[in-house]
N, C-alpha and C positions, 0 to 999 in steps of 0.2 A: 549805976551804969547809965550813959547817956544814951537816948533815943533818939534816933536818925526822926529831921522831919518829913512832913508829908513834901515836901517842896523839892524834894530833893531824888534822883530819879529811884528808886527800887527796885529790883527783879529778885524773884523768888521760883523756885525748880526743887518739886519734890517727886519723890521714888518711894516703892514698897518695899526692905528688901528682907526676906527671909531668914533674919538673926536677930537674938535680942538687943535691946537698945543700949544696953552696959557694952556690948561687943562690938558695935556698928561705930560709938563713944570713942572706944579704946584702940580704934584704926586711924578715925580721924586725929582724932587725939594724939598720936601719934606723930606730927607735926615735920619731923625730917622726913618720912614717909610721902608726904603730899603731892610729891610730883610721877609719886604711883598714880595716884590717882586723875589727877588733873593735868590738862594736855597744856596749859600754860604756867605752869609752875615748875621753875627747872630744880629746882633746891632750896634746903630752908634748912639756918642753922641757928640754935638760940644760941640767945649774947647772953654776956654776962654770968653769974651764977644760977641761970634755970636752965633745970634739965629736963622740965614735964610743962604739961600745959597746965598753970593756976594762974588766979586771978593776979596780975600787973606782971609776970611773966614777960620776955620779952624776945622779938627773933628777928630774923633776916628773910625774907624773904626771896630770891632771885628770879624773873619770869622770864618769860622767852617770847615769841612771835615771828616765825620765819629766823632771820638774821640779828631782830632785834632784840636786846638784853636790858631791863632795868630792874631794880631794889627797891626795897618799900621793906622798912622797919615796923614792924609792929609790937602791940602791946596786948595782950589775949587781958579783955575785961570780964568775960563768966565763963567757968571752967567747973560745971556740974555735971561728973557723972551720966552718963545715961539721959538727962536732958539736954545741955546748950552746950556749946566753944562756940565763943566772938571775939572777934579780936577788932581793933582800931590801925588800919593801918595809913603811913606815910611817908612820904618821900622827901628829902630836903626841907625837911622840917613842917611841911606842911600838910593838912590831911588829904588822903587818896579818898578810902573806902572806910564800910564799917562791911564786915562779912559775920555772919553768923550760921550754924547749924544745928540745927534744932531736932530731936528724937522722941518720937512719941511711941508707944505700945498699939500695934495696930489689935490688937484684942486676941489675937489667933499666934501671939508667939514670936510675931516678926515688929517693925520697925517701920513708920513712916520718916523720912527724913527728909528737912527741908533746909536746900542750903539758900541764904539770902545775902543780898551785900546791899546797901546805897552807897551811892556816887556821893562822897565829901567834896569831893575836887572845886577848890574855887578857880575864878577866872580865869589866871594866868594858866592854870594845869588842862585847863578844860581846851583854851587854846594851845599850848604847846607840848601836850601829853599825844594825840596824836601822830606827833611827828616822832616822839619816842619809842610810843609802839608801835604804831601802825595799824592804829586803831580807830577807826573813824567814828562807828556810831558803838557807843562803849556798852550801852542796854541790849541790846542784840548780841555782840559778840559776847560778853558775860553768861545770855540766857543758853546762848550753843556751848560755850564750855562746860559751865555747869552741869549741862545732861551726861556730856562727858565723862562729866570727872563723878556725877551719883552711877553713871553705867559702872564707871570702873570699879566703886567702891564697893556696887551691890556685887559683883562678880568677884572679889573677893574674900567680903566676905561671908555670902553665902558658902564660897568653896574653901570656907577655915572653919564655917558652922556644920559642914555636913562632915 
């Protein structure tokens, strides 16, 4: 798996959420699901012959923003169970993000989950990506989605664990 540099910008947003970490896995994981969860993710369908999330896996992403609509293909690089899904995604052939989420055992039965992505975007996206989404400063907007989309996720699946 490649590892995002330090150079490149990061945000990272994690939650406690009261189910074990194969269940909390098995939601995200869940990948056409995703725009349960996340307020910028309208739909996500995989191409090709994969129907689950494993490693070189591969899917459509479609997002939203107000009015604005774009795609981003990706390719899910670690698909373990109860610890990681990451995937590489991009658009018009070139790299966006890398996103990852990560589940750990918080000792007591439940789950710390941390969802992360870096900015891949070179120049021209970095320039002409905000006019797609309508996304200006893309570290900030990321960090408020994400709390987002871990609120939605713990509210779920807490109320599929109880």
């Amino acid at each position: 798996m490649s590892v995002p540099t330090e150079a490149q910008p990061t945000v990272a947003v994690s939650t406690t959420i009261d189910a074990p970490p194969e269940a909390v896995y098995a939601l995200v994981a869940d990948l056409p699901r995703m725009g349960e969860w996340s307020t910028e993710t309208a739909k996500v369908a995989w191409l090709g012959e994969a129907t689950e999330a494993r490693a070189g896996a591969r899917f459509r992403g479609t997002n939203r923003n107000g009015f604005r609509r774009w795609q981003t293909t990706c390719t899910v690089v670690a698909a373990e169970p109860g610890r990681e899904l990451s995937w590489r995604a991009r658009s018009l052939g070139l790299s966006v993000a890398f996103w990852s989420y990560r589940f750990e055992p918080d000792g007591q039965g439940g789950t710390t989950v941390t969802e992360s992505t870096t900015d891949e975007r070179g120049a021209l996206f970095r320039v002409f990506g905000p006019l797609a989404t309508g996304v200006r400063d893309r570290t900030s907007h990321n960090a408020d989605t994400m709390r987002a989309t871990l609120d939605h996720l713990k509210n779920a699946a807490e109320r599929t664990a109880s």
